[in-house]
C-alpha positions as MATLAB code, in Angstrom:
seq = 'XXXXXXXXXXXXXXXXXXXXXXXXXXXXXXXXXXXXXXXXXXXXXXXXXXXXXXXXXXXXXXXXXXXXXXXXXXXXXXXXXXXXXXXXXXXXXXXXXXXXXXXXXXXXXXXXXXXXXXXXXXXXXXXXXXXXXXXXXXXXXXXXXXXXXXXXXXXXXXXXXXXXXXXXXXXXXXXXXXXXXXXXXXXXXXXXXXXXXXXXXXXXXXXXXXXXXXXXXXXXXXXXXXXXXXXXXXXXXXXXXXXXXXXXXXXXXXXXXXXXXXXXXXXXXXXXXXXXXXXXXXXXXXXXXXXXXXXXXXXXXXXXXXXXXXXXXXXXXXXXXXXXXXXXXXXXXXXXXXXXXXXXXXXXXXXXXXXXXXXX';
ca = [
      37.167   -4.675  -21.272;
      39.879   -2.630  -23.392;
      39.439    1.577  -22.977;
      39.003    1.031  -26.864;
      35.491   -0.854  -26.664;
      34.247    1.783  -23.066;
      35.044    4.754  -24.968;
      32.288    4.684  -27.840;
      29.497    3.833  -25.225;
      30.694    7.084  -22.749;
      30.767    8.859  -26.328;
      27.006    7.592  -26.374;
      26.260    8.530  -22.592;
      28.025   12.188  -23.476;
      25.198   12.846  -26.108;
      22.773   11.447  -24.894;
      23.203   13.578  -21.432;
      23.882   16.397  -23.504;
      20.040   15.982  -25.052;
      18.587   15.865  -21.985;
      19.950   18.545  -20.918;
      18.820   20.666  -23.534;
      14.808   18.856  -23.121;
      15.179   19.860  -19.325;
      16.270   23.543  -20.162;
      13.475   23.611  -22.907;
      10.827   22.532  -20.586;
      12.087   24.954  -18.017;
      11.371   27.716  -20.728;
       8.038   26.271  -21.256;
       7.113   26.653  -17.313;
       8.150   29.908  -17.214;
       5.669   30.880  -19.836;
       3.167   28.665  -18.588;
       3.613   30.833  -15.012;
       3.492   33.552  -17.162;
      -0.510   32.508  -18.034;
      -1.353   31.252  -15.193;
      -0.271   34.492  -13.607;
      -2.771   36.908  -15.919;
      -5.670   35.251  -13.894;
      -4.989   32.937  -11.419;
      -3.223   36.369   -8.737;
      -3.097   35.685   -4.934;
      -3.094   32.112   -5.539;
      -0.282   29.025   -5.525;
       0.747   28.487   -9.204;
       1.669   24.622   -8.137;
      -1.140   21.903   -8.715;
      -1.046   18.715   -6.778;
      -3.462   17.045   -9.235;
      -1.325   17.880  -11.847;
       1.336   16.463  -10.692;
       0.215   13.555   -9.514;
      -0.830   12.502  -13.151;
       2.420   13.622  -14.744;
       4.373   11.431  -12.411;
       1.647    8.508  -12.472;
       1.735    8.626  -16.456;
       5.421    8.711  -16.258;
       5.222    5.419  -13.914;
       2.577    3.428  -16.649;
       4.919    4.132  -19.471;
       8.329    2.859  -17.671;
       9.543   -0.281  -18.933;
      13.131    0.674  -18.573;
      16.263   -0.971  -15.814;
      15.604    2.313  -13.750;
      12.946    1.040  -10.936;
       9.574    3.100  -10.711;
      10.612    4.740   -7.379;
      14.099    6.165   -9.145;
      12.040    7.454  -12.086;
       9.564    9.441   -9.613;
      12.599   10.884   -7.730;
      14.572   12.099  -10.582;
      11.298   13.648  -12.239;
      10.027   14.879   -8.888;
      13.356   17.256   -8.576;
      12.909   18.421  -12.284;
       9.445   19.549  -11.946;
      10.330   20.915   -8.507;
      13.435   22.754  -10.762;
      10.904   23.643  -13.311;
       8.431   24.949  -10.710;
      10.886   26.829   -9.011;
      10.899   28.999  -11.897;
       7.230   29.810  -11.885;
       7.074   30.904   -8.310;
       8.871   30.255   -5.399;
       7.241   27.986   -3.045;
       7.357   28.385    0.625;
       6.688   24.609    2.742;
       6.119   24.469    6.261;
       7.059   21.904    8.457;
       8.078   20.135   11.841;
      11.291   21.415   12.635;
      14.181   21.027   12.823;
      16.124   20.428   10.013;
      17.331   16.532    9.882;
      13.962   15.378   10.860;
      11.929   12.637    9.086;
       9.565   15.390    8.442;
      12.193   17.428    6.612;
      12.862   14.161    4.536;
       9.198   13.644    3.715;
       9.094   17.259    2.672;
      12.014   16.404    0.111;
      10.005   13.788   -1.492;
       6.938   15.298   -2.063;
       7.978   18.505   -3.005;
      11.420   18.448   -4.402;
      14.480   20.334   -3.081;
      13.920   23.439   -4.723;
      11.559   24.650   -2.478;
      12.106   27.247    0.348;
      11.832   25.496    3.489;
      10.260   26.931    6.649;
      11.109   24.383    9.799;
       8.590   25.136   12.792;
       8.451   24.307   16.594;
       5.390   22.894   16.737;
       2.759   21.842   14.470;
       0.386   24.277   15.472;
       3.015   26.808   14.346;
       2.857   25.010   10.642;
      -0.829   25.281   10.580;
      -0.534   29.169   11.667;
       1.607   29.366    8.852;
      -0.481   28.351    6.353;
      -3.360   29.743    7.798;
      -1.518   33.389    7.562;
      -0.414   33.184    4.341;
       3.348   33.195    5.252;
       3.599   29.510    3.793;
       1.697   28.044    0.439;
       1.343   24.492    2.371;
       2.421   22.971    5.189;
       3.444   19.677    5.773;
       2.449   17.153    9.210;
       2.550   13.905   10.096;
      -1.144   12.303   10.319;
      -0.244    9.102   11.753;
       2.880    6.021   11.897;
       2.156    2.247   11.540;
       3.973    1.953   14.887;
       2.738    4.451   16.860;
      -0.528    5.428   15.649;
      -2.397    8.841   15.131;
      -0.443   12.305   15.912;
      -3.101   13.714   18.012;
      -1.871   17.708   17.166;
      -2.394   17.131   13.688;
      -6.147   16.066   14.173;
      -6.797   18.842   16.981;
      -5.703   21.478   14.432;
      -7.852   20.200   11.462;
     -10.707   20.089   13.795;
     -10.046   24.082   14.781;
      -8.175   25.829   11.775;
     -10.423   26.050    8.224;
      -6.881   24.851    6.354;
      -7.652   22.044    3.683;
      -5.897   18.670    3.031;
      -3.938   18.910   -0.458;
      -1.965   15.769   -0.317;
      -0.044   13.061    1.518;
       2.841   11.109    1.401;
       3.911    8.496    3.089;
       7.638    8.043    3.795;
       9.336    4.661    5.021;
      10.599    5.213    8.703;
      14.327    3.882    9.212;
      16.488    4.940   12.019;
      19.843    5.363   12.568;
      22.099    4.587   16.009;
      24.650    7.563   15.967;
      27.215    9.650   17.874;
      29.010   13.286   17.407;
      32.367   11.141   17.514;
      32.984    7.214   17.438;
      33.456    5.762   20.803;
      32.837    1.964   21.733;
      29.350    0.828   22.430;
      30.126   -0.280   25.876;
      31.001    2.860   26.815;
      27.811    4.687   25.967;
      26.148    6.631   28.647;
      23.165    8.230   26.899;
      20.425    7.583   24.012;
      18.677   10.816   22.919;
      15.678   11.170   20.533;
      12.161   11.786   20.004;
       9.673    9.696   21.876;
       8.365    8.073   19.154;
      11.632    7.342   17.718;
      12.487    5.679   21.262;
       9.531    3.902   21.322;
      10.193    2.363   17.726;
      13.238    1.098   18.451;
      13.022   -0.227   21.836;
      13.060   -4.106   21.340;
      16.421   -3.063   19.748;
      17.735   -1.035   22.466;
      16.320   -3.612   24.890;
      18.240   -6.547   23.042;
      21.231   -4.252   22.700;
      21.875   -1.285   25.114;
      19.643   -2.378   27.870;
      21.651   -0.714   30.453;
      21.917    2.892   28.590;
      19.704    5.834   30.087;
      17.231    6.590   27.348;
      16.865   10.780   27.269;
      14.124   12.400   25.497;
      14.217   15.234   23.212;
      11.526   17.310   21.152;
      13.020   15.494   17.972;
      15.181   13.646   16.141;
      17.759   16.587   15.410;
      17.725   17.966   19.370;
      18.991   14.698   19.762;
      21.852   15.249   17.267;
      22.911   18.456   18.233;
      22.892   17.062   21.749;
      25.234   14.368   21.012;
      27.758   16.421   19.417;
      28.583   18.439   22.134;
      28.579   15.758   25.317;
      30.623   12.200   25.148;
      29.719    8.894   25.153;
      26.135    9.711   23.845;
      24.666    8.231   21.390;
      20.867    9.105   19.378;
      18.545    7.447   17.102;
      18.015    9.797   13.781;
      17.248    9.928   10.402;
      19.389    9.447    7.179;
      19.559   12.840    6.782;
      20.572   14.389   10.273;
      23.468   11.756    9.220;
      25.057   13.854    6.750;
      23.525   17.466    8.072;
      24.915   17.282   11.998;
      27.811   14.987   10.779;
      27.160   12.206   12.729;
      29.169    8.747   13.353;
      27.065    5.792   12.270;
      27.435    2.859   14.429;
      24.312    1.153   13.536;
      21.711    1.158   10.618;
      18.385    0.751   10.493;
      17.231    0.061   13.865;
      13.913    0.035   14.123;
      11.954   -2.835   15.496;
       9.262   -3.435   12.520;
      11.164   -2.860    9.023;
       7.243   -1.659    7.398;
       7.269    0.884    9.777;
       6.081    4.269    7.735;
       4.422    7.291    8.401;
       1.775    9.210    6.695;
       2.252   12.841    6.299;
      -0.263   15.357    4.713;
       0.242   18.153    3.070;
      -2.364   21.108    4.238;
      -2.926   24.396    2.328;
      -6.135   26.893    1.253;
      -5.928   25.235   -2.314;
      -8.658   23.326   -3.818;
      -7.273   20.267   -5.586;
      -9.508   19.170   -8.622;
      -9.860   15.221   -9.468;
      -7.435   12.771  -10.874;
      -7.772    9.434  -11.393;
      -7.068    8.312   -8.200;
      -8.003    9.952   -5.284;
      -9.060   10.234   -1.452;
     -11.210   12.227    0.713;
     -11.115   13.236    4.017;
     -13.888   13.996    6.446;
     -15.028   15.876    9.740;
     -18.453   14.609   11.126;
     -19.294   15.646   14.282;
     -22.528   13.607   15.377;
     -24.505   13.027   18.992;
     -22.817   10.969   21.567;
     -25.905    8.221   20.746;
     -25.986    4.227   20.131;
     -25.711    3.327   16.524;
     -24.153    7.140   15.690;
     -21.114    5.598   13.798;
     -23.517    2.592   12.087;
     -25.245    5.995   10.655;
     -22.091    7.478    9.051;
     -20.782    4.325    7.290;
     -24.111    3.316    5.960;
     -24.056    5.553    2.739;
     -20.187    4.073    2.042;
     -21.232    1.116    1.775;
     -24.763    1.535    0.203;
     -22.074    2.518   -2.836;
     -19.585    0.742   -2.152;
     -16.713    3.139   -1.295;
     -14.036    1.618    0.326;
     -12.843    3.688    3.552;
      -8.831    3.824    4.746;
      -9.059    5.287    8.189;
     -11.458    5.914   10.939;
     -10.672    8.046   14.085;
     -12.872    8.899   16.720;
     -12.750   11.858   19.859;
     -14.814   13.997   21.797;
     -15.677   16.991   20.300;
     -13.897   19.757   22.108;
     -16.464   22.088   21.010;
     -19.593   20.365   21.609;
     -18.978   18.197   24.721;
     -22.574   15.756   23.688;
     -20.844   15.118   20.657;
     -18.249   13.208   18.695;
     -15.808   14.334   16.438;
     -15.223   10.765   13.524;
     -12.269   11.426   10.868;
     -12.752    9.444    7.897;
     -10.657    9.267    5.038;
     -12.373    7.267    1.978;
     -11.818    6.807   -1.682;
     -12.778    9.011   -4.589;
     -13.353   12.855   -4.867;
     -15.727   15.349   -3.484;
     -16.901   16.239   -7.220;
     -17.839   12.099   -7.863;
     -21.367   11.601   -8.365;
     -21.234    8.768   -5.916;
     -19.445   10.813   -2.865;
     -21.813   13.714   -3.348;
     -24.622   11.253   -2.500;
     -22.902   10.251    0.452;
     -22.128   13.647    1.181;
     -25.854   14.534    1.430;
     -27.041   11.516    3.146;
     -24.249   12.210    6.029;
     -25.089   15.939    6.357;
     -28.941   14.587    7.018;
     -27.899   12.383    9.879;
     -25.489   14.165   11.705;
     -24.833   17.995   13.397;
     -22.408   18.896   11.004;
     -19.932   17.319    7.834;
     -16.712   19.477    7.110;
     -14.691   18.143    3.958;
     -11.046   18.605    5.110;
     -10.136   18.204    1.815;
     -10.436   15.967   -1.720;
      -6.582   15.276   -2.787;
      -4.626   12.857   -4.829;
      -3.621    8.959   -3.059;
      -0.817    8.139   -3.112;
      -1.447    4.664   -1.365;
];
């Protein structure tokens, strides 16, 4: 094709990026005055609104009929609403540190980049941080399709009064790197995360079966580690790729390509309905035959589907069981307050971690 018959159509691409830049400065204008409002009654509180979100995006999603896929369209509008936010308020997210973690990439997602990021130790330090006002939410990982449930995240739901706003899930890939390239056969060392290890280990076993397998407190430990010692390699994310500047010498390692894990996003914000949406529960009930039977009896009765079921001892009450149960719908539906009140009359105690948009 002649530079005669490209130029009209980057003529057309010219104007019609020039438009949308002028829509995306306009509606930037408009959140500013819409944080201006919110701001005359709504003081002490976050100005961002999960639910509202969640149907911009989903609306967004219905009306595509376009090339770009759904997943592209989210992204591009997740970072201008994150932009547009960003102009409201500042918003502070906690999360499992370091930077270059999976966590730091689900953060990206959810949230956008135009957030201020706070990377913790541990999770109990995200869940201080949110409980102490230093952070408007926090985000944790709840559980992987690999590995199962993250047993600090439940612990601190069960003992910290922080709610459940969200979740996201993010698709787990990992990457086989080094600080500098070297051969394979000469590696000494693979660093990273236990769970990352244990992902990945019908790979290693088929592959470097004869390398010393190091663990680290996560996935960016590892990199940093690997940048300053030879012949090491470690298994990270995408992003500690580009962050820690890292030699790829394999991609996507992992042993089950589903693998994903859930994250949830915890703050001290109530999130009001949408049209889809989940619930999570606390029920602590007697260590007694037929105690779970009990709990699930007024799901079905209405038929409300249920996603996850997790059982402990309660640390508090040691006669009794803590059961985490995520099901559909809202706290405010007619149906799940019925269910509510039949629960709280057959068990010690029900604690609603939180009512929050699905995003599954």
């Amino acid at each position: 094709m002649s530079k005669n018959k490209l130029q009209p159509m980057r003529d057309q691409i010219d104007a019609i990026d020039l438009k949308l830049l002028r829509l995306i400065q306009k509606r930037g204008v408009l959140a500013q005055k819409v944080g201006e409002i919110k701001g005359l009654f709504e003081n002490n509180s976050s100005l961002y609104r999960p639910d509202r979100e969640a149907e911009i995006l989903r609306n967004l999603i219905k009306l595509n009929d376009g090339v770009i896929s759904d997943q592209k369209i989210r992204f591009i509008f997740k970072e201008i609403i994150s932009a547009c936010l960003s102009l409201e308020e500042q918003l502070t997210v906690a999360y499992l540190g370091p930077p270059g973690t999976h966590s730091e990439a689900a953060l990206v997602k959810h949230f956008g980049s135009s957030v201020s990021e706070d990377p913790r130790p541990t999770i109990e330090d995200v869940f201080d941080q949110v409980s102490s006002g230093a952070a408007n939410f926090g985000l944790v990982p709840m559980e992987n399709s690999s590995e199962g449930v993250v047993n600090a995240t439940l612990n601190c739901l069960a003992d910290q009064n922080i709610k459940i706003c969200g979740e996201t899930y993010l698709a787990i890939h990992h990457q086989l790197a080094s600080g500098k390239k070297f051969k394979l056969a000469d590696a000494k060392v693979v660093a990273s995360h236990p769970q990352a290890l244990g992902q990945c280990s019908k790979w290693l076993d088929a592959n470097l079966p004869h390398v010393e397998r190091r663990l680290t407190s996560s996935t960016a430990e590892a990199a940093q580690l690997v940048s300053q010692e030879k012949h090491s390699l470690c298994i990270v994310s995408s992003l500690a790729l580009s962050r820690y500047n890292l030699y790829q010498h394999h991609h996507n390692i992992e042993d089950f390509s589903s693998n994903k894990t859930r994250f949830l996003i915890i703050g001290n914000t109530d999130v009001e309905p949408t049209s889809i949406d989940k619930t999570s529960f606390l029920i602590q009930t007697a260590n007694k035959p037929g105690a779970l039977i009990e709990l699930l009896a007024p799901f079905k009765k209405r038929k409300i589907n249920l996603s996850r079921i997790e059982t402990r001892p309660s640390r508090a009450a040691p006669d009794a069981h803590n059961f985490f149960i995520d099901s559909d719908g809202h706290q405010n539906d007619a149906k799940l307050k019925k269910v509510i009140a039949e629960l709280k009359a057959v068990s010690a105690s029900v604690r609603i971690l939180g009512s929050y948009p699905s995003e599954s």
